[in-house]
Every structure is written in C-alpha cells, then in structure tokens.
C-alpha positions as CSV (number, residue, x, y, z in Angstrom):
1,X,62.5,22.7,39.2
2,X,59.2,20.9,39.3
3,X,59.7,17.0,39.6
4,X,57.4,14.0,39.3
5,X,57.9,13.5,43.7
6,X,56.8,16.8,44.1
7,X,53.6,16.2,41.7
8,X,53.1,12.8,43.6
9,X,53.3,14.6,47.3
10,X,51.2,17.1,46.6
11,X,48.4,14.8,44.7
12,X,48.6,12.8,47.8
13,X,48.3,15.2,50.1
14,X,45.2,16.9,48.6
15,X,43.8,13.4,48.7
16,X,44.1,13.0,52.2
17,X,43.5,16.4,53.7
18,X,40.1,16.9,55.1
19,X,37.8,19.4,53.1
20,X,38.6,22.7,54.2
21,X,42.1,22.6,54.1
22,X,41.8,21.3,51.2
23,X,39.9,24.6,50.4
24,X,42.7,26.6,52.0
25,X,45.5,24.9,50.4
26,X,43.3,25.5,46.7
27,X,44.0,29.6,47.3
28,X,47.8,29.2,47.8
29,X,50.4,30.4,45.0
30,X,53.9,29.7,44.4
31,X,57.1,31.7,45.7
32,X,58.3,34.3,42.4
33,X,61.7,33.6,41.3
34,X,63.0,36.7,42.9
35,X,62.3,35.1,46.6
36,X,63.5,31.2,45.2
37,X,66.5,33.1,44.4
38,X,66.7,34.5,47.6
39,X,66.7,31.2,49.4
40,X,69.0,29.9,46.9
41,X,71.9,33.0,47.7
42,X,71.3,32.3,51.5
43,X,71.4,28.1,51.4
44,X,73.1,27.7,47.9
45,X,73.0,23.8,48.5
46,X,69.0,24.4,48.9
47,X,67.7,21.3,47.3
48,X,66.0,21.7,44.2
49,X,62.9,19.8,45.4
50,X,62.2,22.1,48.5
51,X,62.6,24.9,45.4
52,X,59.8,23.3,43.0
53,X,57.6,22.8,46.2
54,X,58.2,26.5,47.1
55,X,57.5,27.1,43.6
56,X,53.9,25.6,43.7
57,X,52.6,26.1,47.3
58,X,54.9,29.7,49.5
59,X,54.2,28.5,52.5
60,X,51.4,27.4,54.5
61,X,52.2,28.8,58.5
62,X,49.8,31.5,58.7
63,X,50.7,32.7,54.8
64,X,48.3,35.2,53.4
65,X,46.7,34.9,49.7
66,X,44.4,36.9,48.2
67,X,43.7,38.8,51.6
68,X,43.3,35.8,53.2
69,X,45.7,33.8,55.7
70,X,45.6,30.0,55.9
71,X,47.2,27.7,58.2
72,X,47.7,23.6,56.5
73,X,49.8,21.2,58.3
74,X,51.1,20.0,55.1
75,X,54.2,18.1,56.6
76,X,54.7,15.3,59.0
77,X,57.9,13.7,60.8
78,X,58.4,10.8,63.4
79,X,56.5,12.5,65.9
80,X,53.0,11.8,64.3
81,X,51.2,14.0,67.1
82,X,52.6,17.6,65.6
83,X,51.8,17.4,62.3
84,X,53.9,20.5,60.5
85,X,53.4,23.4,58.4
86,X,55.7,24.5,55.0
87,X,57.5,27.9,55.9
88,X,57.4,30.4,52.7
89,X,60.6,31.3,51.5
90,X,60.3,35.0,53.2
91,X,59.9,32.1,56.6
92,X,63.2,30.7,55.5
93,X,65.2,33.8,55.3
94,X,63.7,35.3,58.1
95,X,64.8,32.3,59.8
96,X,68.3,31.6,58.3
97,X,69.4,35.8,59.0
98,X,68.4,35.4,62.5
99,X,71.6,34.7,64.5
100,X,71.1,31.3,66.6
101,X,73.1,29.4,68.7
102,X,74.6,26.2,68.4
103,X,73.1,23.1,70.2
104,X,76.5,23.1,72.1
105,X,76.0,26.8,73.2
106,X,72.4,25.8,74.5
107,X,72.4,23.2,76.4
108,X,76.5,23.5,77.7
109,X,76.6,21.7,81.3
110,X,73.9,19.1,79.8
111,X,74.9,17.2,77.0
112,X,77.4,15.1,79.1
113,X,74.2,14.2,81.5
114,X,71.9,13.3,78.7
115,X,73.9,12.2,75.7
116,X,71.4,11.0,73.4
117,X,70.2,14.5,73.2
118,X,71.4,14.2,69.8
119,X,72.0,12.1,67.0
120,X,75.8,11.8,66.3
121,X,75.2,13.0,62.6
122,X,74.8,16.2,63.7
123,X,77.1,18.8,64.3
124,X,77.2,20.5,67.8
125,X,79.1,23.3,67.2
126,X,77.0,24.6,64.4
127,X,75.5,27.9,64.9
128,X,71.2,26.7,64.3
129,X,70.8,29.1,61.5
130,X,72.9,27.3,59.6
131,X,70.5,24.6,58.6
132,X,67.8,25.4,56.9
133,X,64.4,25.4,59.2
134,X,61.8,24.8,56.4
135,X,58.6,24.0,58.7
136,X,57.5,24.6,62.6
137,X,55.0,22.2,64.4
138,X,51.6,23.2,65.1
139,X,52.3,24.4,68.4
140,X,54.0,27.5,66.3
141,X,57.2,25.5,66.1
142,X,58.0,25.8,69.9
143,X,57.8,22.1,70.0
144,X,59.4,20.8,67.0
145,X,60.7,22.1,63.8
146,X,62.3,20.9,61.0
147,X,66.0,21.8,59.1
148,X,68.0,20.5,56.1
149,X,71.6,20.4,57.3
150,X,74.1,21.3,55.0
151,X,77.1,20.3,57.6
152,X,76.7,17.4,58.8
153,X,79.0,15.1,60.9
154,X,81.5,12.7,59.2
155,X,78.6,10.0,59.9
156,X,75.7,12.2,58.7
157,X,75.1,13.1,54.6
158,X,74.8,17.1,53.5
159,X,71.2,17.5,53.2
160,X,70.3,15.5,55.8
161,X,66.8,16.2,57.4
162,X,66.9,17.4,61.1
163,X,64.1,16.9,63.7
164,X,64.4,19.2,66.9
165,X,61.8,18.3,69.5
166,X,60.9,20.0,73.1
167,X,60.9,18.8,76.2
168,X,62.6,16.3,75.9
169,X,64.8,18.0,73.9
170,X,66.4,16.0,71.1
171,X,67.9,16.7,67.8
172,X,67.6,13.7,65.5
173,X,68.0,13.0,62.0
174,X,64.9,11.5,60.3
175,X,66.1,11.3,56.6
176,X,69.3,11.5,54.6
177,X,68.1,14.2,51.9
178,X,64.9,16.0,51.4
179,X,63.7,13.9,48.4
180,X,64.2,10.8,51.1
181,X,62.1,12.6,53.3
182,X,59.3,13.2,50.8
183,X,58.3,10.5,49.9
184,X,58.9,8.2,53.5
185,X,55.6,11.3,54.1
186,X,54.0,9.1,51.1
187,X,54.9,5.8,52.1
188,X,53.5,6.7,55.2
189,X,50.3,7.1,53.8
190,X,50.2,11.2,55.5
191,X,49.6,9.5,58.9
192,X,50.3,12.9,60.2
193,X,47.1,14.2,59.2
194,X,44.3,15.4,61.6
195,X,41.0,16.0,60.8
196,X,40.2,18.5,63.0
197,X,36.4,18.9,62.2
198,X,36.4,22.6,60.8
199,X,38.5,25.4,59.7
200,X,39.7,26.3,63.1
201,X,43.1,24.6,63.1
C-alpha cells in the first residue's frame, strides 16, 4: 500500500512545514488495518494511495495521539488561501454514512441562474456522500472541502478529485485521480503552506 508518491509527498511536506507542525505531524500514527478496511467496504474504489497515506499519517483535523490533538494543514487545492487538513479514516466514514444531498437537491431554482456553479464532469444528481470527502479547509471545512468522485459524468474520470467552495459556491474538478492530485501539491512546491508563527493554528 505504501508507494514511492506517498514517500515523496510526505518528505516534501515535512520539508516545507514550519517547525511546530512539523512537531505535531512527528506524533501522528497510521490508521490499523481494521479502520483501512473500513474505508475500503464503504468506498471499495478507495484509491490505494489515499490508503498508504492513511496508513502513515490517520488524519490530521483535530486527530488525537498520545493524548494529544493536533491540527496540520497538510493539503492544498486551487484555492491557495484555505490550505486543508487530511480527515482520518473514522473522518471518512463518519462522513460517507451521513446522508447528504445531491448538488441538484441544494441549490434547485439556482443552477439555471448561475450555471458554472459546477464543472460538467460532475454529476448533479449524486447524493454528496457518495464521494468520498477526504479533507475540510481550515475554516472547519465550511468553506471548502475536498472528495474523490467515484461517479463521474461521461466527461469526468472515476476518481476524479472534487473541489467544493463557499460563497461563491462552485463544485469543480481539480484533478483526474488522486495520485494526479498528489503530486500537482509537489509540483507546486506546497504553496498552500502558512507559517502561522506558533502552534496556534
């Protein structure tokens, strides 16, 4: 399950984070096999990389170790001002069993008025939960969060990677798999991290 991309991210990433979340990231553990296996029966398509990164770091969004919670924004997107965290695979399920509505459900009565509310890979009609939300924005995820989406559009690719943003709302997809995703984070140099100045985050 481990892979040379994941090895790469996460060397990269430790690099590039300030000190002390560097410090909080050093105390995190990996996700047993019983909860990868959970993921795995919920989102059987789960891509293996997401797995091995599970499998090194469970999470980072307010995830306790050793009696301690830490908070890293680990993860970035096209929106460089909301740098993300990883959800733990107990995140994941919590999210995937909790029913949601479709993007056509929420915003019925809009989407003819503002039709580049989302990105024509994506389909509509699918219930949220569906996708699997793997990280939430600093602001606690009310702003943006992000999803592997399994059932894509006839345009779109399974896997793809899903940005949701709020206001303005817009659902867009910012990679065609998660491995894709990865390592546009690397090429990107981890522009999404923020040194802000102590462990207060």
């Amino acid at each position: 399950m481990d892979t040379p991309l994941i090895d790469t991210y996460l060397a990269g990433l430790r690099a590039a984070l300030p000190a002390y979340a560097q410090a909080a990231l050093a105390t995190a553990t990996g996700a047993s096999r019983a909860q990868l296996d959970a993921v795995r029966r919920l989102y059987p398509q789960c891509p293996t990389t997401l797995l091995g990164l599970l499998a090194r770091i469970n999470g980072t969004y307010w995830q306790e170790y050793a009696g301690e919670k830490i908070q890293v924004l680990m993860l970035g997107s096209d929106v460089f001002e909301y740098p993300y965290y990883l959800l733990s695979a107990e995140q994941i399920i919590e999210e995937g069993t909790r029913p949601r509505r479709s993007i056509a459900e929420i915003y019925a009565g809009y989407l003819d008025e503002y039709p580049d509310l989302v990105d024509p890979r994506i389909d509509m009609a699918l219930a949220m939960n569906l996708r699997l939300c793997f990280s939430h924005c600093m602001n606690n995820g009310g702003t943006s969060q992000l999803f592997i989406d399994f059932n894509p559009t006839a345009t779109g690719r399974v896997g793809q990677v899903v940005r949701f943003l709020h206001d303005p709302d817009s659902y867009v997809v910012i990679a065609d798999d998660f491995d894709q995703y990865l390592q546009g984070l690397i090429d990107g140099h981890y522009a999404f991290i923020v040194d802000y100045g102590d462990e207060d985050e």
